[in-house]
C-alpha positions as CSV (number, residue, x, y, z in Angstrom):
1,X,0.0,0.0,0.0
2,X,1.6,3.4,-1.0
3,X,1.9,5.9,1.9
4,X,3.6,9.0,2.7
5,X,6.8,9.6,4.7
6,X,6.7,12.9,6.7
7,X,10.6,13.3,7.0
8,X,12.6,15.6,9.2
9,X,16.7,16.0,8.4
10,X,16.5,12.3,7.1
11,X,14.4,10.8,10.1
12,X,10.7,9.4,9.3
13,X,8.8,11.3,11.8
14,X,5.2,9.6,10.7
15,X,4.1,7.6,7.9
16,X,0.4,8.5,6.6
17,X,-1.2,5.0,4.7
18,X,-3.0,6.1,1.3
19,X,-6.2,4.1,1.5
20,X,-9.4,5.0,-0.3
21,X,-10.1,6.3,-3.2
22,X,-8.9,10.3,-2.0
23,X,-7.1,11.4,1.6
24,X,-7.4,15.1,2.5
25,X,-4.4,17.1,4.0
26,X,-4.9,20.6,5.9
27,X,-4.6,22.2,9.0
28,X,-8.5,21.9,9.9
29,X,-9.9,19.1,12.3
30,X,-12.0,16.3,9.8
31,X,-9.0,15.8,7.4
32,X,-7.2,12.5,6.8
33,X,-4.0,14.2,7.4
34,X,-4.1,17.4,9.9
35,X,-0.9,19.6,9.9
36,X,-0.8,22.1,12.4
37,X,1.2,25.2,10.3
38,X,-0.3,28.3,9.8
39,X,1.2,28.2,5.9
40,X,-1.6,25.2,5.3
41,X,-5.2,26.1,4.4
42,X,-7.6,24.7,6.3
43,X,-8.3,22.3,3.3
44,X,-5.1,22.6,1.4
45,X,-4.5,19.5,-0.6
46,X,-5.8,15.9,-1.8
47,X,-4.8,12.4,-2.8
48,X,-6.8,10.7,-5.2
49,X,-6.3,7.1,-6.1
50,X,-7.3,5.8,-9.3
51,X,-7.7,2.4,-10.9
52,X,-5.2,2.3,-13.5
53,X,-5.9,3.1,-17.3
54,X,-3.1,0.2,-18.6
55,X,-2.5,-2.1,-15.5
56,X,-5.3,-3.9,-13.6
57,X,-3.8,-4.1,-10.6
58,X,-1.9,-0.7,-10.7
59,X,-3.4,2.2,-9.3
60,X,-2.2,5.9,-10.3
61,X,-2.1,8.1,-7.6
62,X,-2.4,12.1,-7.7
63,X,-1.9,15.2,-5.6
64,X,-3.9,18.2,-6.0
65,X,-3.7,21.5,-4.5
66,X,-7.3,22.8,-3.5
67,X,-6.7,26.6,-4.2
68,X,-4.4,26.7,-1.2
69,X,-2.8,30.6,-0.7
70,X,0.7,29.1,-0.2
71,X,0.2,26.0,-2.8
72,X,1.9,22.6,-3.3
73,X,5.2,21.8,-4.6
74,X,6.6,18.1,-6.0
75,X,10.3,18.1,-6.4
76,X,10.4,21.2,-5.5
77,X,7.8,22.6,-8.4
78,X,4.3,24.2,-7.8
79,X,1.8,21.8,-9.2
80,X,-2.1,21.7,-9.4
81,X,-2.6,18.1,-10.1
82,X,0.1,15.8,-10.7
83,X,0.7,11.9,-11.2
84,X,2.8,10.9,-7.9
85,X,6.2,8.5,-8.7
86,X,7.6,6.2,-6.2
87,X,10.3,9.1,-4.4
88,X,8.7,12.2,-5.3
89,X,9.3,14.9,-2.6
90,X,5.8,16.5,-1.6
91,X,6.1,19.6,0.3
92,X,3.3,21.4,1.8
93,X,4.0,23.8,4.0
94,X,7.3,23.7,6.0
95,X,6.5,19.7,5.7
96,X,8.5,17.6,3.8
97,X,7.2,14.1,2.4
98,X,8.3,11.4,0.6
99,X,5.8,9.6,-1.6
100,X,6.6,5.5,-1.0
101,X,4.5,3.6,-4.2
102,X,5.6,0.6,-2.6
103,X,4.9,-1.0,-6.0
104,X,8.4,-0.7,-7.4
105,X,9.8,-3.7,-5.6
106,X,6.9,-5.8,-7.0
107,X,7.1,-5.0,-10.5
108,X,9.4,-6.6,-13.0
109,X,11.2,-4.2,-15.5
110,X,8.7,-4.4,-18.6
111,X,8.6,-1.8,-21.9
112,X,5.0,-1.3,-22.3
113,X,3.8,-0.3,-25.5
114,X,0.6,2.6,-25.8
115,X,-0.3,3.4,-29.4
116,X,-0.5,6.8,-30.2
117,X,-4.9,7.3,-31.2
């Protein structure tokens, strides 16, 4: 199960499961994951899982910032939706996470091919 890694200097501080079909992240009571930093909106960001479009039992997973005055960054770049990859650095806030897929160790190196339409 993919989850995220709230890291400090190197050390995993907590580790946040991504179950579901979405996980919220603000600074408000009621969301899957509450940060308490006055940079966060009250409802700042979201995870959404979905099934996906190539593999059956792949699902592609996304963060999107929700209009959020200070924003999201991945790797360091502002985003407003964006496919997650197994080590992306999510920051949001003055928190630092590290996006685990947990599906790399599973999957054998393949080439798949997806004709142009």
């Amino acid at each position: 199960m993919a989850k995220l890694l709230l890291k400090y200097e190197g050390v995993t501080l907590s580790s946040y499961k991504l179950e579901g079909e979405r996980v919220s992240i603000g600074r408000l009571a009621g969301n899957d994951i509450q940060l308490d930093d006055p940079a966060i909106s009250g409802q700042h960001a979201c995870i959404i899982m979905e099934p996906s479009a190539y593999l059956e039992s792949i699902r592609d997973i996304y963060i999107e910032d929700l209009g959020s005055t200070n924003g999201t960054r991945v790797n360091e770049e502002k985003i407003e939706r964006v496919r997650l990859k197994h080590g992306d650095i999510v920051q949001i806030g003055k928190h630092m996470f590290l996006f685990d897929s947990e599906q790399v160790e599973d999957m054998e190196q393949t080439a798949i091919y997806i004709p142009d339409k």
